[in-house]
C-alpha positions in Angstrom: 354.7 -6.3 97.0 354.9 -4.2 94.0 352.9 -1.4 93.0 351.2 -2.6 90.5 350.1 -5.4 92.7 348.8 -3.1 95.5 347.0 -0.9 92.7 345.1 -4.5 91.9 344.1 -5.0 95.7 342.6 -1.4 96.2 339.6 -1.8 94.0 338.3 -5.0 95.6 339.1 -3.8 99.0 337.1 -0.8 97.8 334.1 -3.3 96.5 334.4 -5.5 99.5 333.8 -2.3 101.9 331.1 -1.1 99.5 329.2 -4.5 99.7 329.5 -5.1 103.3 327.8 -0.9 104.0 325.2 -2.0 101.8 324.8 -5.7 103.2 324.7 -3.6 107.0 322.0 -0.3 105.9 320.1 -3.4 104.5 319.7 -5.4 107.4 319.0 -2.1 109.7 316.9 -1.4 107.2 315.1 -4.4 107.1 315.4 -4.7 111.3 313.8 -1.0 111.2 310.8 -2.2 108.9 309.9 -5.1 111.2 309.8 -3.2 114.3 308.0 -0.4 112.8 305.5 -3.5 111.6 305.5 -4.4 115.2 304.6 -1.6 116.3 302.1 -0.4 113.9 300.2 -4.1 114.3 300.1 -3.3 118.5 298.8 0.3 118.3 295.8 -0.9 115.7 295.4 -4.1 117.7 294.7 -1.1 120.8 292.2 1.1 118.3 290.3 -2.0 117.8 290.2 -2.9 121.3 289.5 0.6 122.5 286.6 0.7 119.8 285.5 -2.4 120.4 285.0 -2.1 124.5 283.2 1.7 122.9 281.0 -0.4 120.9 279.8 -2.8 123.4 279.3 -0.3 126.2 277.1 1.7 123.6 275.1 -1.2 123.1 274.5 -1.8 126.7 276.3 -5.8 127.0 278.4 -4.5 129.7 275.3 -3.4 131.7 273.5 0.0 132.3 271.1 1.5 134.2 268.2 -0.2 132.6 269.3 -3.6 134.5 269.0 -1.9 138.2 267.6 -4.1 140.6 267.0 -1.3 143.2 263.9 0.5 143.2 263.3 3.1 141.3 261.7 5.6 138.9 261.4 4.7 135.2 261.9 7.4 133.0 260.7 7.2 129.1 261.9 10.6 126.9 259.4 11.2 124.1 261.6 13.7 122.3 260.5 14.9 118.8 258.2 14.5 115.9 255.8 11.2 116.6 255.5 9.4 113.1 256.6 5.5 111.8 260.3 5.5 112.2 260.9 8.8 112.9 262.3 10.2 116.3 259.5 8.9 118.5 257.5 5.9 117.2 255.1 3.5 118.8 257.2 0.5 118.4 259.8 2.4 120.6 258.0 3.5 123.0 256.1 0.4 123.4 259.5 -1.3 123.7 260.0 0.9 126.4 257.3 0.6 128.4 257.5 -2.9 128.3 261.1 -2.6 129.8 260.2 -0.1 132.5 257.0 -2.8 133.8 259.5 -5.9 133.5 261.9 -4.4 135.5 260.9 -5.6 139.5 262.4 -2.5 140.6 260.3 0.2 138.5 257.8 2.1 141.6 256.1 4.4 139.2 256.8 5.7 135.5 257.7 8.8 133.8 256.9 9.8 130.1 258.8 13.3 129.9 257.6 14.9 126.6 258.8 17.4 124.5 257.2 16.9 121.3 255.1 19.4 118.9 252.8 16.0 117.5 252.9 14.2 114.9 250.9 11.1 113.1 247.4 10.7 115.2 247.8 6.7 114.4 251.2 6.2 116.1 250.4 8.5 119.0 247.1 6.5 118.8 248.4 3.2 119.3 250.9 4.4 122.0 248.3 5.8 124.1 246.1 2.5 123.7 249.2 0.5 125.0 249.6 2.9 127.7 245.9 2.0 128.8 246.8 -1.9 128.5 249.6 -1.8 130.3 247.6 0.3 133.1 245.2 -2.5 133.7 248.3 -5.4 133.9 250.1 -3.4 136.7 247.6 -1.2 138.6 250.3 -0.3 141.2 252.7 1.2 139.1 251.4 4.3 138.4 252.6 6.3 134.8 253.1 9.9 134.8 253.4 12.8 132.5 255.9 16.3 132.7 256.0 18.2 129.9 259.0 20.1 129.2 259.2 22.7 126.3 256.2 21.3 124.7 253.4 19.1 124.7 251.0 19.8 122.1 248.7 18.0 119.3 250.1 14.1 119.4 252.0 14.5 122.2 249.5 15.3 124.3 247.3 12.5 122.6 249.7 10.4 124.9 250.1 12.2 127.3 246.3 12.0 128.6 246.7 8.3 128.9 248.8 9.1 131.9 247.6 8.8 135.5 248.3 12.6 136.5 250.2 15.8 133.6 252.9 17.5 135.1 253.7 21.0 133.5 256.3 23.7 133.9 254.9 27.0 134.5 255.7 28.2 131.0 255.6 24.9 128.9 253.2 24.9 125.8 250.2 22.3 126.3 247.2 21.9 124.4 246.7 22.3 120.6 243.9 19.6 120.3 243.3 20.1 116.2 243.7 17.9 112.9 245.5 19.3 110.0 246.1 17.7 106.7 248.6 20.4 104.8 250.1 20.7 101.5 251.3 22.8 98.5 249.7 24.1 95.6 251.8 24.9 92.0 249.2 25.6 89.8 249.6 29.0 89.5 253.3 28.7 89.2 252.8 26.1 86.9 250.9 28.5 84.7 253.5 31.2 84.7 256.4 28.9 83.6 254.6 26.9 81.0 254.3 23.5 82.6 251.5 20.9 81.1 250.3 18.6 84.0 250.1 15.1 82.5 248.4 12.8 85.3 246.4 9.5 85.0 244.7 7.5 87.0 241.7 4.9 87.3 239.8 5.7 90.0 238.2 9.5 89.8 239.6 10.3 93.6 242.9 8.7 93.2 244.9 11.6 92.6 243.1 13.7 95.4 245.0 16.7 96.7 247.5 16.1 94.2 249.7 19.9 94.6 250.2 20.4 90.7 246.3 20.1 90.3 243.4 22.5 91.0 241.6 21.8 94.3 238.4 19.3 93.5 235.3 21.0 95.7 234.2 17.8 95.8 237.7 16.1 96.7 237.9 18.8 99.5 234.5 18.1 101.5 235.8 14.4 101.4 239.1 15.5 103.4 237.4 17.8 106.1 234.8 14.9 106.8 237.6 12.3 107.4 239.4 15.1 109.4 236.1 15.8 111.5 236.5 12.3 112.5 240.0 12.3 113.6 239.0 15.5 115.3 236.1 13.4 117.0 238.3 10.8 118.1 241.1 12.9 119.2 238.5 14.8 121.6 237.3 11.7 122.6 240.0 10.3 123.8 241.4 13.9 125.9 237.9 13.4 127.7 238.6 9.8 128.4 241.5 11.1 130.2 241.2 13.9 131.6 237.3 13.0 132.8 236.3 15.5 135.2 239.8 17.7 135.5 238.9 18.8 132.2 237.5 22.9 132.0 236.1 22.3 128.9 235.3 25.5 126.8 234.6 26.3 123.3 237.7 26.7 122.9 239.3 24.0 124.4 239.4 21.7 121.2 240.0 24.5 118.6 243.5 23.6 117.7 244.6 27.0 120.4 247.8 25.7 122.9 248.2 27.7 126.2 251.0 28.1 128.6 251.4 25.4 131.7 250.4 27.1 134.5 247.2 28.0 132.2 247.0 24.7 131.5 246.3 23.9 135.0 243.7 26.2 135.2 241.9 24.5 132.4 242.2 20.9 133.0 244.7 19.9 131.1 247.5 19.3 133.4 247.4 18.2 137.0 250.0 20.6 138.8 253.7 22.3 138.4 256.3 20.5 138.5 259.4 18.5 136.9 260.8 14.9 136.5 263.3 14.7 139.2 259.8 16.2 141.6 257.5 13.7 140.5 260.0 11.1 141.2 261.0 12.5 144.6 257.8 13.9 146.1 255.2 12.0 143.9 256.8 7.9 143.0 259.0 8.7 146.2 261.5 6.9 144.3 264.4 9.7 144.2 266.5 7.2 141.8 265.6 8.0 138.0 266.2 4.8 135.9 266.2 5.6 131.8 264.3 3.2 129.9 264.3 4.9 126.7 265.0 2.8 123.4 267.9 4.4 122.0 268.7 4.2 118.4 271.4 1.2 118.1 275.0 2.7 118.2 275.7 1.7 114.4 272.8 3.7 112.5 273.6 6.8 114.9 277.6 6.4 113.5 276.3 5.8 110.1 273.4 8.8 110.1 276.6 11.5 111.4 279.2 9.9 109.0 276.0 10.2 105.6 274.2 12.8 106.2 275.9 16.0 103.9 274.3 19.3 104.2 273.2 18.7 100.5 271.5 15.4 101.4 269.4 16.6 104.3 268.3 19.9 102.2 267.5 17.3 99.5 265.7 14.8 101.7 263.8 17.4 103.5 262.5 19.2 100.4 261.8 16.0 98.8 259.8 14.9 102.4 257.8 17.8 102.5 256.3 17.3 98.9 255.8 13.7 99.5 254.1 14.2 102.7 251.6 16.6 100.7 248.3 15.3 102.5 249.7 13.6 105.0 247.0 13.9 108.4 248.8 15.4 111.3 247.9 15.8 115.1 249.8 19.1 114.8 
C-alpha cells in the first residue's frame, strides 16, 4: 500500500475509534443512570413504607393499649390549661371517659391532673359528664391524683371524683373567679393615641383595655363573677360533702400544699397513680385512655410554629382574651 494511502486510512480509523469510546461511555452512562434510578425508586419506596407503618402505629390501627381486654386501670391525663381546643378540653376528655367505661376490662378510673385551671364552662361540663357517667356504671369507681398541681378548674373536676389523691407537696385548692385584662389609657395618653370606638349598645364595648374603666361597667362584671364564684363553691361542696373543713378561707381563691390539703378536706389521702391502681382499683395494670392529638396536627404544629409566630400568637392571645372569665 502506498503512503499516501495509509495516511487516508489513519483518520477514519482514528474517527471510527473515537465513535465507538463515545458509543461505549454512553451506554455505561446510560446503564449507570438506570441503576442509580433503580435504586433511588427502592430506597424512597422503603421511606414511604417505613413512614407509613410510623403513621399508622401513631394512629393506633395496628392496636394499642386502649383495646386491652384484660382487666385493668384506666388512666385519663388532664395535662394543661382547660379551655375550648386548647390542651385539655371537654370534648376530649369526654371522649375519654367514654372509652375507658366501654372498655369491659376498665375496674376503676384514673383522672391524673396537673393543670393550673382554666374556662369554668369547659371544666363545668366535664365535671357534669363525670357525674352522668357515675350513675351509668356505679361499679367502676373514678379517681383523682394530683400531680404538680391541681388548682381553680382543675380541681372543679377533680371534686366530681369518687376519692382526691394528692402528693405530699402538690398544689390543691385555689377556689376563686378572675376575669383579667390590660389597661392603655395612660400610655395611650403619653404617645398621643385618639381612641375611635363605636358601638350600639351602651355596654358593648365593656372592659374594652384602650378605654377608661365604666364604674358602672365594673359592678356588672363582679356580680356575674359572684355567681360563677357561687356556683363554683357549690359544686366543691357537692363533692366533697362532709370531708370538706370548710373555713373562711377555704373559698378565697388561697391554694395549699397536699398534705394540707388533706387536713382540710380537699383531698382524700397521699398517694400516686400507679398506688391507687395497686392498692386502691387493685388493678396493678394501668391502661391509657387519653385522647391524643391526631399524629398529623402534632407534625404540622412542630414543623409551623416559628419562634416569631408563637411570640406573635401569644401576645395577640393575651389581648384578645382581655375579659375572658377564668377558674384560675
Amino acid at each position: 500500500m502506498s503512503e499516501d494511502n495509509q495516511q487516508s486510512h489513519a483518520p477514519a480509523q482514528d474517527s471510527k475509534w473515537q465513535r465507538d469510546t463515545i458509543e461505549k461511555l454512553a451506554s455505561s452512562a446510560l446503564a449507570e443512570q438506570k441503576t442509580s434510578r433503580r435504586w433511588s425508586i427502592f430506597f424512597k419506596a422503603l421511606i414511604f413504607i417505613y413512614l407509613f407503618i410510623i403513621l399508622f402505629y401513631a394512629l393506633g390501627v395496628f392496636g394499642g393499649g386502649k383495646k386491652s381486654a384484660a382487666f385493668h386501670t384506666a388512666l385519663i391525663e388532664i395535662n394543661g390549661v382547660i379551655e375550648a381546643g386548647g390542651e385539655v378540653n371537654a370534648d376530649s376528655v369526654m371522649s375519654s371517659l367514654h372509652d375507658a367505661y366501654d372498655n369491659k376490662g376498665t375496674k376503676g378510673i384514673i383522672l391524673r391532673i396537673n393543670s393550673p385551671g382554666g374556662s369554668p364552662v369547659q371544666a363545668g361540663i366535664i365535671n357534669d359528664e363525670i357525674y352522668r357517667l357515675k350513675k351509668l356504671h356505679p361499679t367502676i369507681p373514678v379517681y383523682a391524683v394530683v400531680e404538680d398541681i391541681c388548682a381553680s378548674g382543675g380541681y372543679y373536676i377533680a371534686v366530681a371524683a369518687d376519692k382526691i389523691y394528692v402528693d405530699k407537696a402538690s398544689i390543691v385548692g385555689s377556689i376563686g373567679v378572675l376575669m383579667d385584662g390590660y389597661g392603655f389609657t395612660e400610655v395611650m395618653k403619653k404617645v398621643g393615641v385618639e381612641r375611635r370606638l363605636m358601638t350600639a349598645g351602651e355596654n358593648k364595648g365593656m372592659l374594652d383595655p384602650f378605654s377608661p374603666i365604666n364604674p358602672k361597667q365594673q359592678v356588672l362584671a363582679q356580680t356575674m363573677l359572684n355567681e360563677i364564684h357561687e356556683q363554683f363553691k357549690a359544686v366543691v361542696r357537692k363533692g366533697r360533702g362532709a370531708r370538706l373543713k370548710e373555713t373562711p378561707e377555704t373559698f378565697s381563691g388561697l391554694f395549699w400544699s397536699g398534705e394540707q390539703g388533706v387536713k382540710l378536706g380537699l383531698a382524700d389521702a397521699i398517694g400516686s397513680a400507679d398506688f391507687v391502681a395497686r392498692e386502691v382499683i387493685k388493678q396493678e395494670e394501668i391502661v391509657d385512655f387519653t385522647n391524643q392529638e391526631d399524629f398529623a396536627s402534632r407534625i404540622a404544629k412542630r414543623i409551623g410554629a416559628s419562634a416569631s409566630t408563637v411570640i406573635g400568637e401569644t401576645l395577640a392571645k393575651q389581648l384578645v382574651s382581655a375579659g375572658e372569665v377564668k377558674l384560675r
